[in-house]
Each structure stands twice: as C-alpha cells, then as structure tokens.
PAPAFI-651874 format. One record per residue: residue in one letter; x negated, y, z negated of N, C-alpha, C in turn. Coordinates in steps of 0.1 Angstrom, whole numbers, plus 5000, padded with zeros to 4 digits. Example, Ala and Ser with C-alpha at 12.3 -4.5 7.8 and 13.67 -1.06 7.14 Angstrom:
A486849434922487749554922486849674922
S487249784929486349894929487150004921
This chain:
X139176568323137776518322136976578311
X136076438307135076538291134076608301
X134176738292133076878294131976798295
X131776728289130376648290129876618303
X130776588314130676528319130576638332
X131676708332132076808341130876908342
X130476928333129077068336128576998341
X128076858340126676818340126076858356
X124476838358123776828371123876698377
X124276688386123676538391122976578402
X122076438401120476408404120476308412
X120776328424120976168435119476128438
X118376118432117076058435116376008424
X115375888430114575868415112975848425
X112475878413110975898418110175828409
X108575758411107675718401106475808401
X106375968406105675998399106276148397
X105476178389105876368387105376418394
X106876518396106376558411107076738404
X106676848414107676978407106477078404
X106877158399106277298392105477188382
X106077078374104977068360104277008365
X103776948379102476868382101676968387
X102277038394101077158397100877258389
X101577278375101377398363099677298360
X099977168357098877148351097677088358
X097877088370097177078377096077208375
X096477308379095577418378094677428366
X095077348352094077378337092977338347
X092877188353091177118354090177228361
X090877348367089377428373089877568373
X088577628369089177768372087377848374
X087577958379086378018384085578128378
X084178108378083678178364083178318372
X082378418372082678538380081578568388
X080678458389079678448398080578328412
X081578318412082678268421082778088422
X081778038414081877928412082777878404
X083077738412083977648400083977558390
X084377588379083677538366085277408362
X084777288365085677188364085877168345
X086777148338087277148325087376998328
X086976898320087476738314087376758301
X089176688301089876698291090776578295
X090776478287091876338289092776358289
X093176478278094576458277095476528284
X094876638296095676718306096576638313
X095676428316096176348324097476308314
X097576348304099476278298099976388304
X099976488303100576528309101076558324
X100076498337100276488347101076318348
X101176228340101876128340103476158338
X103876038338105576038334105376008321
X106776048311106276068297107175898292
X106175818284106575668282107075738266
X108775668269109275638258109775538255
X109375488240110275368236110575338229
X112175278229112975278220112275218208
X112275258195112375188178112875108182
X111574968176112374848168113174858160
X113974748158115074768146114874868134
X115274918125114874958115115174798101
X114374788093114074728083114074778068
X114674728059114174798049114274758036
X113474808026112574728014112974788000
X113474757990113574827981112474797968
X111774937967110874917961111474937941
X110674827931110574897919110075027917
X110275057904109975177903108075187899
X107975027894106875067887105675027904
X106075037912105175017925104875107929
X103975157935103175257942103475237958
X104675287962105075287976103775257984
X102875417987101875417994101075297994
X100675247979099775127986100475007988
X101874977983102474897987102074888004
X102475028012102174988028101174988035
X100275038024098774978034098274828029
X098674768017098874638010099074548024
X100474588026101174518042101174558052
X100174658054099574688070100974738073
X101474858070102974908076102275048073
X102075108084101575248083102175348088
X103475338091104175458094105975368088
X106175458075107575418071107875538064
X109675528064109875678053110575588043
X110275708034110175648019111475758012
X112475688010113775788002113875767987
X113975847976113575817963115375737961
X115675657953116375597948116675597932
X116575707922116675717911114875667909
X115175577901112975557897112575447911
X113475407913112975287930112975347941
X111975277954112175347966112475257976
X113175317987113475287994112875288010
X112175128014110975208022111375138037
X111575218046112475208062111175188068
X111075108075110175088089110874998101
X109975048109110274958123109874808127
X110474708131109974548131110774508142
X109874448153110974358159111374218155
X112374178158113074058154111873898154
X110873908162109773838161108873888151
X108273978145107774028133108274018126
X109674028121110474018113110573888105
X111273758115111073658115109673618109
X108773648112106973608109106873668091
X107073788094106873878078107873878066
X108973828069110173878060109973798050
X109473678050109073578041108173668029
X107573688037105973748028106273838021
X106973978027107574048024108774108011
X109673978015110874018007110373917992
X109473817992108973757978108473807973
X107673927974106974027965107274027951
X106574017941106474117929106774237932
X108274257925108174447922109474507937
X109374377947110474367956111874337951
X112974457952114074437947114974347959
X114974427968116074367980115574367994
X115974358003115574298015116674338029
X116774408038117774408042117074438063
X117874298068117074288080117074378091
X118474508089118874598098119374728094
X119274748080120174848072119274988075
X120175098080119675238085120275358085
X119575398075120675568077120575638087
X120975678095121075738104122375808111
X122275968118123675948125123775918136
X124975828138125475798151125975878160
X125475838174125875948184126975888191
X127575978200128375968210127575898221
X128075738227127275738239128075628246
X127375648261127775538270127075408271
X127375288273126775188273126475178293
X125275138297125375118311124275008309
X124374938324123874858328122274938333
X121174878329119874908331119774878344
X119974768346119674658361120574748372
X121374848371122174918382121474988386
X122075078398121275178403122075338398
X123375268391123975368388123375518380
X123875618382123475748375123775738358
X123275738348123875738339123275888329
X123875918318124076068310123276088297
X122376168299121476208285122176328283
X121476358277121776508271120976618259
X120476728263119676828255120976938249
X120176958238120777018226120077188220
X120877278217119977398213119377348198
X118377378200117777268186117777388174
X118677338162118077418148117177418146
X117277578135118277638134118477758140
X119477768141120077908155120478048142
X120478138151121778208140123378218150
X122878168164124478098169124777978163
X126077968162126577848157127077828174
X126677638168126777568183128077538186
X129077578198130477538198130277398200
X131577388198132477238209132377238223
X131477148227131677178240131876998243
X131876908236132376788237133976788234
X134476618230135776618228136376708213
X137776688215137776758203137476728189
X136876608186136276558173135576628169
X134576668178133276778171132276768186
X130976828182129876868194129876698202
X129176708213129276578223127876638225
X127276488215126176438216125576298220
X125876338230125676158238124176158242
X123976018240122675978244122875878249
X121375898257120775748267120875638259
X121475548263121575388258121275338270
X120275238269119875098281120374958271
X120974898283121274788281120474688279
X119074678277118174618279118174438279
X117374338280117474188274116474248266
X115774258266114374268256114374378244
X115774428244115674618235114674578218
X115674428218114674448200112974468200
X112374448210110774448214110674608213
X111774698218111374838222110974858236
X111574818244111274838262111174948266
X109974978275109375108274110475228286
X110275308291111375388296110475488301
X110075508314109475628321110575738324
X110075828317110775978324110476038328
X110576098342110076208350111176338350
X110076438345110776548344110576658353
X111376678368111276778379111776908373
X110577028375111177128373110577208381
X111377168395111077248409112177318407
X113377338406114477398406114477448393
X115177598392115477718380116977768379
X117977648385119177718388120077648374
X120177758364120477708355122577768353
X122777788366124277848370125077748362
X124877598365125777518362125777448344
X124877498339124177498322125677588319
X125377518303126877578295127377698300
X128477688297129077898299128577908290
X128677878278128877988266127078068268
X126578038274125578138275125678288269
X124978308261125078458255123478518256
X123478668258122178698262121778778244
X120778758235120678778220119478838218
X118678848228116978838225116478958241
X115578978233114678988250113478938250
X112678878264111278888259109978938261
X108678908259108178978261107779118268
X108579088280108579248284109579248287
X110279258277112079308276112979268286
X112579178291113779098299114679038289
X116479008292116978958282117278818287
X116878758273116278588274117878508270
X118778458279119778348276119678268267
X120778248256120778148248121678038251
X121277938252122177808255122577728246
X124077668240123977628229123977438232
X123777458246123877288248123577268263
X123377208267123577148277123377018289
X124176968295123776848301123676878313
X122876688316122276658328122276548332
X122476468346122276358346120776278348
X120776168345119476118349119976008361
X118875968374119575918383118275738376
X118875678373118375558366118075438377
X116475358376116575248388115275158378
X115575038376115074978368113574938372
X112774878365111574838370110874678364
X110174678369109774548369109174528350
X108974618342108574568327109874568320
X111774528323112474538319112674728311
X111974778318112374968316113575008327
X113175138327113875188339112775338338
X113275368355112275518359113475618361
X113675718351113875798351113675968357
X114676018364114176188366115676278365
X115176388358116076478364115276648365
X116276698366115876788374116876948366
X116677068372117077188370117277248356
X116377168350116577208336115977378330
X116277418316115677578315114177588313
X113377688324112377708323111577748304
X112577788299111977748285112577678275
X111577528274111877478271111877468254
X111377568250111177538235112477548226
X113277548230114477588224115577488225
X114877348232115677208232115277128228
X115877028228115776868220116576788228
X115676688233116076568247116376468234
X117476428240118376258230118176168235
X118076098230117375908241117775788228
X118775718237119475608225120775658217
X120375538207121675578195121375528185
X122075558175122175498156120075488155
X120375378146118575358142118075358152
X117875358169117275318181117075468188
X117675578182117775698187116375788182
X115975838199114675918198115076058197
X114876208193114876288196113376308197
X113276478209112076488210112176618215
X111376718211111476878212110976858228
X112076938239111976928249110776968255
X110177078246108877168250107577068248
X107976918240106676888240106576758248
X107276788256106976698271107376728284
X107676878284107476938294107177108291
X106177158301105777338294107277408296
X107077478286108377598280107177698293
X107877778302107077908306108177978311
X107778128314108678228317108678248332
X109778228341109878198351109278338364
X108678278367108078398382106878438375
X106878478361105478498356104278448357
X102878548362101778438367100478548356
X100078488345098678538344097878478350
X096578638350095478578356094478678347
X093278618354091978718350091278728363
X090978878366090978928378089579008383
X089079028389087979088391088079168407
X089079328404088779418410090179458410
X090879548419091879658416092979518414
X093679538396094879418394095879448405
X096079568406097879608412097979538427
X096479628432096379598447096179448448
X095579348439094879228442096879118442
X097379178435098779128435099479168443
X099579308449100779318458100279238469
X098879228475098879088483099679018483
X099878968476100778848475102178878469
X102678968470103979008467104078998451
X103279078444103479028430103379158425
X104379148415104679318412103279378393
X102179458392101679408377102679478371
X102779398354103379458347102579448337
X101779448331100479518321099379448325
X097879498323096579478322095979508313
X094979448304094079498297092379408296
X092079498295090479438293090079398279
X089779318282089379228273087879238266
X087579278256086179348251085279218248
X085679098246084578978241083878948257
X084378958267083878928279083979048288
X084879138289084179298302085679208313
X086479098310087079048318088979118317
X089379148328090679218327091679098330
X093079118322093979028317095279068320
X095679018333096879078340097578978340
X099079038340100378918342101179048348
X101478898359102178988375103378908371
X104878948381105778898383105778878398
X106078758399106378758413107178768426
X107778818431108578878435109478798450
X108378798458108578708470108478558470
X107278568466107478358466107278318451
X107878168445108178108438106778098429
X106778028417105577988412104977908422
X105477798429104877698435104377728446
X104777848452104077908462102977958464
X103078078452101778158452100978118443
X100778018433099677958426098777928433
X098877818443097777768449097277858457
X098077958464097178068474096378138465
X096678188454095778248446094878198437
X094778028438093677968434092577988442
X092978018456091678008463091378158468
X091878238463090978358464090078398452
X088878428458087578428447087678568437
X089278658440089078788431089878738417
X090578638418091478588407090678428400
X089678468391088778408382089578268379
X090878318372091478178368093478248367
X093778148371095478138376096178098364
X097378148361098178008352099578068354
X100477968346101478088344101978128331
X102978188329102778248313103478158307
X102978068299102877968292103878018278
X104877908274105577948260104977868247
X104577898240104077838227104877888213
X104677778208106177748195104977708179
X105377828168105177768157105177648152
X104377618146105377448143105477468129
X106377478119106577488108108377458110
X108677348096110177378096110777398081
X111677438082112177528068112677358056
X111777348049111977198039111377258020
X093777217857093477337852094377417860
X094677477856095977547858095277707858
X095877727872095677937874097077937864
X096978087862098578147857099678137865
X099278127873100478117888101578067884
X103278047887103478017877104277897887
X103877877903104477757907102977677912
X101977727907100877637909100877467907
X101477457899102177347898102577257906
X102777327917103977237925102977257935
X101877307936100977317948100177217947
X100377087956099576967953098576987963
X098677067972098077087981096377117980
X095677197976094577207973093477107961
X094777067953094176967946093776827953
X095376787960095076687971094076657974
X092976737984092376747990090876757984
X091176797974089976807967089276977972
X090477127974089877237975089877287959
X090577247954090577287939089777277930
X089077187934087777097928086477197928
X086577267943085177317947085777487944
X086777497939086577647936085777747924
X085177647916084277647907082877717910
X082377647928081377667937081977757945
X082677747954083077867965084477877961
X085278007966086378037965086678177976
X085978147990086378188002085678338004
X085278407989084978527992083778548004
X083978688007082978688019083278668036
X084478578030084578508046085878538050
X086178568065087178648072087878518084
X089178488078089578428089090878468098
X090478468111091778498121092478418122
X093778488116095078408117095878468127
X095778388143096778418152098178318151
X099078468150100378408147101378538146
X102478518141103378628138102878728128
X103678828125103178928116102978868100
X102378938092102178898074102779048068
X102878998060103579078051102179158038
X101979268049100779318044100379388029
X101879378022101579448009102379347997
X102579208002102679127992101079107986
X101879087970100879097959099978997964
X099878897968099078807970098178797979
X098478887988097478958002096779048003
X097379167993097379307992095879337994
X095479448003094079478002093379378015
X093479258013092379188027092979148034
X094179188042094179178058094279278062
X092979268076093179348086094279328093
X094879408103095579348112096179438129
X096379358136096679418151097779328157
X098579428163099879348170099679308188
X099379208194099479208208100579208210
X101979198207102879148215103879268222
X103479428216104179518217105479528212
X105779458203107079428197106779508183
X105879578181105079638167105179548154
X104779578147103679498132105079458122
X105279358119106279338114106079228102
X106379198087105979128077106878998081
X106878878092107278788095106878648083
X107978568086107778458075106278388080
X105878318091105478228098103578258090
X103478378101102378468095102178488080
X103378518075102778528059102778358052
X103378298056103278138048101978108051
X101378148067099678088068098878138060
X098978268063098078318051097978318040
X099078268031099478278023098578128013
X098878058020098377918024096877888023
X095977988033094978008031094178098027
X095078188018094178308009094978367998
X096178327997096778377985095878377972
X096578527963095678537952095478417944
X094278387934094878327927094678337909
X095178317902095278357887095778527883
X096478557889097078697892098678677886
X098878567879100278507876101378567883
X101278527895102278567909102078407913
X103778347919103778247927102578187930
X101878097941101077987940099578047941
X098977957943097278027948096777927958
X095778007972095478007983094577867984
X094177777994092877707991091677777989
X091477947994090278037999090678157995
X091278167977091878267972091378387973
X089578407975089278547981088678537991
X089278498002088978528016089778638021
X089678718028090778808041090578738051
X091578818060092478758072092878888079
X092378858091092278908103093878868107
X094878958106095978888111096178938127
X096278858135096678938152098178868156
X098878928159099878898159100378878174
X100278768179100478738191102178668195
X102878628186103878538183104878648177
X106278658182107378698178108578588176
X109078618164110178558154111578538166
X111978418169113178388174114278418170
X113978438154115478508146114878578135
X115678678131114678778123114578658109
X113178678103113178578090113178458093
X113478398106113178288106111478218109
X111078098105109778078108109378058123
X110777998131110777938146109978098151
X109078078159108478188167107878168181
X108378248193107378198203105978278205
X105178218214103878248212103978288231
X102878358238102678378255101478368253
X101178288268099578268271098778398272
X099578518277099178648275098578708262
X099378708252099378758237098178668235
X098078528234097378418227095578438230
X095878478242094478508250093978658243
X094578758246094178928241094078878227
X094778778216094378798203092978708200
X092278598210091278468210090278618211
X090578728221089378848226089378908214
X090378958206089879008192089578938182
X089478848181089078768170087978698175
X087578738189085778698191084978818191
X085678948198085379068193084879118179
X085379098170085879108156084679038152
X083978918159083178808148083578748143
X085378688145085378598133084978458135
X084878398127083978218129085078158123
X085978168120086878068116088178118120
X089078088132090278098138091377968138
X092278048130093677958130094378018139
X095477848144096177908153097377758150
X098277818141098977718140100677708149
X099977658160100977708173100377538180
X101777568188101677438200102477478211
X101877388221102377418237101577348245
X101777388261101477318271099977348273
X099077268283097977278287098177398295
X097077558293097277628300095577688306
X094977688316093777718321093377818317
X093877978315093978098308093378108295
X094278068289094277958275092677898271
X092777788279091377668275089977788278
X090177868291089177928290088478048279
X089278088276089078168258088878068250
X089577968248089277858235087577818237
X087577778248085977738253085577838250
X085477948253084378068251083878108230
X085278098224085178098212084377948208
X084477818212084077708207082477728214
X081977778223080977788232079877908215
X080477988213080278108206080078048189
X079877918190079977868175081077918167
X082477958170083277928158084477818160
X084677838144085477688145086877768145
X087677658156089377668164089977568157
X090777608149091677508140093477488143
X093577398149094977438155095777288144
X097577318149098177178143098277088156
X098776998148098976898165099976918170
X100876968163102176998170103776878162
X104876928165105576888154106776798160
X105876768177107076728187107376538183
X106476518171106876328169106376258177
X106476108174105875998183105475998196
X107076088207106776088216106176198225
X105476318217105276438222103876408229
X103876488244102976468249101476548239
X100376538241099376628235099476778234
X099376838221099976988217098377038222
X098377158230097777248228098177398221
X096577468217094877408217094677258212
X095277228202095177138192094077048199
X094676978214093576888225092676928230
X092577098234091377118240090077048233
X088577068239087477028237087077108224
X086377048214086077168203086677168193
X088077218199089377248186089277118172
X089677198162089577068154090977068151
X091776938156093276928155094176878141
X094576908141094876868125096676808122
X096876718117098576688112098476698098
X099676648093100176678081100576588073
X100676558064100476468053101676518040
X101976408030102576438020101376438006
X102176457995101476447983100976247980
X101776177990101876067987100875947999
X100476068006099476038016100675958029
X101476048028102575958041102576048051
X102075998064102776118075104076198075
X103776318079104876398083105176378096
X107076298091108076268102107876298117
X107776408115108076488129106276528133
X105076508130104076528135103476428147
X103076488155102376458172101676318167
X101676228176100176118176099376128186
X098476098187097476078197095976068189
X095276008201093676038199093376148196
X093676288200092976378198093276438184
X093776398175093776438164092876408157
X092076478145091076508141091176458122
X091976508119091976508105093876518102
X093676518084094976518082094776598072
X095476658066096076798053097476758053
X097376818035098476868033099476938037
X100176918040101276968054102876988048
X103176908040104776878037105476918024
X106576968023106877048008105677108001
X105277228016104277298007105177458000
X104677477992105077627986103777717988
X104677847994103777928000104578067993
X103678148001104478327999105578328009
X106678428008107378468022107478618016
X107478658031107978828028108578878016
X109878808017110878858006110778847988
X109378787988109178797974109378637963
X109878577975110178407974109378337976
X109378197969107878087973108977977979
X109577947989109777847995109177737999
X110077637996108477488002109177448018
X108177438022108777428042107277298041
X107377238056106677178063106477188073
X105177118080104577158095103177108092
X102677068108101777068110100977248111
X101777318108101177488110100277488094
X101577428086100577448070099277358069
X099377238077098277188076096877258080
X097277268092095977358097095677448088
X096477568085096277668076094877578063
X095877488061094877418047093777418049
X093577308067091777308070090877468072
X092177518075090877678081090277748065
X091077728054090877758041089877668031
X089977568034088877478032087477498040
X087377558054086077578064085977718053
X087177778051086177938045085777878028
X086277768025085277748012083877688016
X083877538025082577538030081377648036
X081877718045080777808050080077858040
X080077888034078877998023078377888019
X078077738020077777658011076877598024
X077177598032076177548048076377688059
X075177788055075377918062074677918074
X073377798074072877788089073677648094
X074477688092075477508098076177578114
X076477498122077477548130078877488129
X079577558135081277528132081277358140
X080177318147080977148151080377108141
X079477178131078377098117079577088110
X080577148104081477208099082377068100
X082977068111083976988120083576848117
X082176838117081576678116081576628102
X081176728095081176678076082876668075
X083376748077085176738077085776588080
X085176518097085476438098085176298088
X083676318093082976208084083376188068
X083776278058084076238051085376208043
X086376228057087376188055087976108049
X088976088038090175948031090275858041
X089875788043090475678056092575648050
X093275698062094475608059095375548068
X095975498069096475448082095475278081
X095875288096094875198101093475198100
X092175048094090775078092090475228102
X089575308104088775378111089875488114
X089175538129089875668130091175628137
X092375658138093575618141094375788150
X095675728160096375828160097475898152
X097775858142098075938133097475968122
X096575948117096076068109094376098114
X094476048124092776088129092176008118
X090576068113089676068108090076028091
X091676088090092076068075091776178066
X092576208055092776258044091276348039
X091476508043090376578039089476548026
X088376558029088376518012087176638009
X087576718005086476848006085176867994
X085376797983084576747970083676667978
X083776617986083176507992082376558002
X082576658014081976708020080976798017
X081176878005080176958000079476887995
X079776767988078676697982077476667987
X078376578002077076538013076176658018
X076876728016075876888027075076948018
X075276918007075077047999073876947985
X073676807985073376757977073376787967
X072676807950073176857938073376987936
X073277097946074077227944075277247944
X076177137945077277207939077977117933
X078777097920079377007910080877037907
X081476947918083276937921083676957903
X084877007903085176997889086876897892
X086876877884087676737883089076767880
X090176807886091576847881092576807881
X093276787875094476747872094976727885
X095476607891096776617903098076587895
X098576737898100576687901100876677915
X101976567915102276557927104076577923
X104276587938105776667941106676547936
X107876547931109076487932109476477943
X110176407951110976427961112076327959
C-alpha cells in the first residue's frame, strides 16, 4: 500500500460549522477584562473569518497573453481591467498569465487577442507543477486525500515518503460540473485533538522552544478529509488532528494550473500546546495552581503596572480551562500562546554602490523628500528578530533588548528591516534606508527557525513584553513585520499603543488569496500594509482582504544581511518596514499631527491601483509620499525629482 495512504488520519465525520479549540481560541479575542473587573467587548470584523469555515476556490483556467516588447505590461492590465496577473520576462516580450473562466473567455478573447502589440493568444497554456492526485467523485459521500507539506526552506531535506518516483504530493481534486466557474469549497479545520502519533515517522526533534521544550520537525504529512457535497455544487470539508503549530505547513488543494497552496498557519492559529497566557492581578503561581496550571515565567510590564504570565497546563486541556478562567475576575485577559511567523521570503544617486537597484524609495516617492526630512531625530521600534548591531550601515543607532531569552543575536529578518528602514546613506556601502538617519529600537521578540535563515517564529508572550517596551521607551512609530492568529493578549497591547497615539505598522501577511486575515495587520488602528513590485504588480504570495491599508515596495528588494551581503528577498515584512520609514520621514514635517493624522494622509494620497477606489489587494494603493507631504505641509517642503531605475526581472 502507498505510504500516502497508510499514515494517513481518517476522519469519519463532516460538519458545517467550526467546531474545536480554533472556535473557542478565537472566541476569547472579542472580550477581555480591564482591572476595574469590567468587560471591555473588542469589534473587529475580521475575528468573524476566522470563526467561519475557510472558502476556497479553485482558479479559473489559467489564460495567457504574449506581450511586445514595446508595451507596458502594467498598463496593458489595467487598460483590460485584469488586475491580478503574473508577468514572466520573455527576452524583450512578456508573458502575462491570468485567471478567466471559459464564459469570460469566450466574451474577452476577441478583444483581447486583436490588440496592437498582442503577439499570441493561448486559451489554457500554464506553467505550473503537476501533482500527484486522485480524481473522486464530489457528489459521493466518500472520504477523499489532501495533504500538508513541511514548507521551505528547511535545513532537513524532505525524504520520500510517497512512491518511489519522488515526494507524494497529492492534492485535493473535485470533480466538479461547474470547476471552470471556480466552485467554492468550505473547509473546516478541527483542532480538538493533538495526537500527532500517527504523523510521519521521520519526525526528528532539531530545535527547542521558547522555554526549551524540544519542538518536532515533520517533513510531511497526511490526512484525510471526510467530503459531503452541498447545495452551491462545493463540498464541506473537515479534518481533524493536525500539528498544533502550524506555521511550518502548507495545505495542497487541487492540481496543475487549478492548484491552491496555502501556509497552513494562515487559516488556522500555529499555538504551543497546553500553553495559556494571561495578565493577572494578584499572586500568578497561586492564581494558576487553582486550576492545575503549573507558572513558568512572569513579568511586569512597566507601560501599564500589569503582570504577564504564561502557565502550562497540566490537568485539563486548553478547552477546558480557558473558559473557567475567563470568568474569574483575577485573570484580566486569557489567550493561549499564540505562534507568529515573519513574512519575508528569500528572492541622483548616493555612493552606495547597489543604490541602483533600490527602486524602492524612489518608487514611492521617499527619495524625493529626502532633500526635506531624512528620518533624523526619530526612533523607530522594530519588533522582530535580532540586527546585526555593528554593520556599517546601523552602526551607532540601535538600541536594543532581547525578550525571548534565547540572547541578542545579529539575525537576517531583523537586520533586512532595519536595514530597509534606516540604512546609512551616501557612506558608499551597499544600499540606503528610506529614513537614512533615523535609529531603531530593536526588541527582539522572534527567534530564527534555522540559523541565517529569515523564517522566524514570533510568541504572544515575547510580542506583548516587547509592544510594553516600546511604549515604555516612547516610541511613536512601531514595526512589526510579523503575522498570525487573532490573539486577545495581543489586541490588548496593540489597542493600548494605538490608544497612546502611536502609529502600529504591520504586513498583511504572505499566506495569498486564500489566507484568512494576518494579525496585527487587522486589528483596529494598525496600518496594514502589502507589497508591490517596481512595476506596480502585486506580490504573489501577499494576503487580500478589506483590511488592508496601503501598498509599498515589497518585492526584489535589496537590503543589509548580517554577513556583509545585500541580498534581494520579498515580503510583505519589507513592505511594512518601507511604510514605518516613510512615517519617520513625515513626522518632523507634521509634529502636532497624530499617528491616525499620519495614517490618513498615507491613505488619502495614495496611487490608486487595482480596481477604481480602495480594493482588497492593494487597499488605498501605491504610497506616494511627495504627495503626502505636499498636502500637509503646503509650500514648505519641495519633493526633488529623481531618477527611477527599475529592476530587471
């Protein structure tokens, strides 16, 4: 029998709503209790995606257009109202992929393929790779086989645990009547059960975490989904006993051009199992052994007088003792310890000598206003992994502090943000910063998954003690180019910093079309940010939704790394970084402004792109910071006009 098959879980039930630990993890964000013992209700929309089942649906066909060389891709696709396509260079022509169903198709291709400047036309052609998969009948009640993957990059190499050809990567296929439309597909994801016995062998233990527990690496593994169709030609999906952290997978859905991947963690929370933070008011140890819960560190928190405990639980399950300890008035606010994931992936002229290649600040128009501000003065917190505190380009203005107890370490993640948003500039070293003389408060809340790698996880623990020093501290402009689940702990420090006038700059997250909402990025306040090319095209893999705010520069950016190297990587992490460096060139320019004053000129004078007005993928549109100052600042300050190079790709 295939291994594929043999490990798997099976799941003899199906259900229409979410039901498990993740409906009551997030159940608990909407209320938590302030210390006069009242309850202070949080509305936030988007907590409800997450209390839903997560709608996926399959890609229309893929389509695709070959452009001349002498056309301008980008406005070719807002020309034809096609606002999400990727674009592969072809020697001087491009080649531009989007989604169409066979009814759009039919309607457009006409229009389309007669173009001026239109080479070819092709009604299904897709690069893509093909998976391994089963074909099943939708309309059955039968069980049919997905499967999650240890997502690169590892420094395990992933065995064979499929047939002997190579890895067994099978995905969900529905047999649909309607698939070219894209038929929608509810998943429910139960994670009442933690019994991960029957998950690959090859388990090896590589890591520990935060408090030195050693954390399993999985280099694969399956599950069944128990499948029962529904009345919009879908089906309702669930399964069940999957790893409590999830950030370290990638759920498969489909095949060839029709195939979804989707970082497991961004539609269901990554948390550390039995782990419960809280904020507490009176003896932590004793207020836990109540309830069978063992502490394993506390600290007080200096921006509020409030203490910051995370217990293990010992006797009963998360689902047990959350809700009991919701309603005792000594435990302020409940959660559990939440996992949060970097989102960055490895992809006039200063002296600098790759300034060049940094389209980023010009993009946007920060290059413009460095004439007028150029960040000095102003101090921004960058929570994240460690920086590399004695590269030339930092040297001298970061402070910095480690929460994680893992001690101070010159990590890539941390130094590309800052790097991003304060690198020297005209120092003829590698690139320059948007906010070349600002400092950076670095707190280091996030530890490296592989040494030198950018992948990092983040705890609701660390995230919160570093929000208390960086409101401690004064700072007014906090990055936090991290994503994760809705966590009550969490939202209540973000509120308190957003409450405190400063501005919370987070990314949206790098989970793609189908990721549920990244926090902070959604909380109330935060100004959420994605990522963009030199060519004004979304970045592949960045979040949609409403709650996105703005767009930056985000993609084949070049930054610092530890090692002395300017690597170009992507992410919604570099975007943010861009906006928080951009807020430290505005502030000195609007010093009685407040950070939503800040947030509001940012929006409003946004590039519109995409779709007319504000949209879910690029929000508000294309920073335009020449433009912001303008409005705010009327003839005090005079953008200077620079050269754009933009990237080859």
């Amino acid at each position: 029998m295939n291994r594929c098959i043999s490990s798997a879980l099976w799941l003899g039930f199906s259900v229409s709503f979410l039901t498990g630990s993740l409906a009551s993890a997030v159940q608990e964000v909407a209320t938590s209790r302030s210390s006069d013992g009242s309850v202070e209700v949080t509305s936030d929309p988007y907590l409800e995606k997450w209390r839903e089942p997560l709608q996926l649906t399959l890609p229309a066909p893929t389509r695709s257009v070959l452009l001349a060389g002498n056309i301008q891709p980008a406005q070719w696709l807002q020309e034809n109202g096609l606002y999400d396509a990727r674009l592969l260079q072809q020697g001087r022509q491009t080649l531009v992929q989007f989604g169409m169903s066979a009814e759009q198709w039919a309607d457009q291709q006409s229009n389309l393929c007669q173009q001026n400047g239109v080479m070819s036309c092709d009604a299904g052609a897709c690069q893509a790779i093909q998976m391994q998969a089963e074909v099943v009948n939708a309309r059955s009640s039968e069980a049919i086989k997905a499967r999650i993957i240890k997502t690169p990059p590892s420094v395990e190499s992933v065995p064979d645990v499929g047939s002997d050809s190579g890895i067994c990567r099978t995905g969900l296929v529905l047999d649909l009547a309607n698939s070219e439309s894209g038929a929608g597909i509810n998943l429910n994801l139960d994670f009442s059960q933690q019994n991960l016995s029957n998950v690959d062998s090859t388990a090896k233990e590589t890591s520990t975490d935060l408090y030195g527990q050693a954390e399993p690496t999985y280099a694969a593994a399956d599950f069944l989904l128990d499948i029962q169709p529904n009345f919009a030609d879908g089906a309702t999906l669930s399964a069940g006993s999957l790893p409590a952290d999830t950030s370290d997978y990638t759920l498969l859905a489909g095949e060839g051009c029709s195939a979804v991947e989707v970082p497991l963690s961004s539609v269901a929370p990554a948390y550390v199992p039995r782990l419960v933070v809280a904020l507490v008011n009176g003896n932590a140890a004793a207020l836990g052994a109540g309830y069978g819960m063992v502490l394993l560190s506390e600290n007080k928190l200096p921006s509020t007088g409030e203490t910051l405990a995370v217990y293990t639980s010992v006797s009963q399950t998360l689902e047990q003792v959350l809700p009991l300890l919701r309603l005792d008035n000594n435990f302020l606010t409940v959660d559990r310890e939440n996992i949060y994931s970097t989102t960055a992936v490895t992809t006039n002229r200063y002296s600098d000598p790759f300034a060049t290649l940094n389209y980023g600040p010009k993009h946007s128009g920060a290059r413009a206003l460095h004439k007028s501000s150029d960040g000095e003065g102003q101090t921004i917190a960058v929570i994240d992994t460690g920086i590399a505190l004695d590269h030339p380009d930092l040297a001298g203005r970061v402070e910095y502090k480690d929460l994680t107890g893992k001690g101070w370490d010159a990590d890539a993640h941390g130094t590309a943000v800052a790097g991003i948003i304060a690198a020297a500039a005209d120092n003829a070293l590698g690139s320059y910063g948007v906010a070349p003389k600002a400092k950076i408060l670095g707190l280091k809340a996030c530890q490296p998954k592989t040494p030198g790698g950018l992948s990092a996880r983040c705890w609701t623990s660390t995230l919160v003690q570093a929000l208390d020093v960086a409101i401690a501290r004064d700072a007014e402009i906090i990055n936090m180019s991290l994503a994760g689940p809705p966590n009550s702990v969490l939202a209540r420090y973000v509120a308190l910093a957003v409450k405190q006038n400063r501005l919370v700059i987070a990314g949206a997250g790098n989970g793609g079309m189908h990721a549920l909402p990244a926090f902070p990025a959604a909380l109330p306040g935060v100004l959420a940010v994605t990522a963009i090319d030199s060519r004004n095209l979304r970045f592949k893999d960045a979040n949609q939704g409403d709650y996105i705010d703005v767009a930056a520069p985000g993609v084949d950016i070049v930054t610092i790394s530890p090692d002395g190297s300017y690597p170009s990587s992507s992410g919604t992490s570099w975007a943010a970084a861009h906006v928080s460096g951009v807020a430290a060139l505005l502030k000195p320019l609007m010093p009685l402004s407040s950070a939503a004053d800040i947030a509001h000129v940012l929006r409003s004078s946004g590039r519109d792109l995409g779709r007319p007005g504000k949209d879910p993928l690029f929000g508000h549109g294309l920073l335009d910071v020449c433009a912001a100052a303008t409005a705010v600042t009327a003839e005090a300050v005079t953008c200077e006009q620079a050269e754009v190079h933009y990237v080859q790709r």
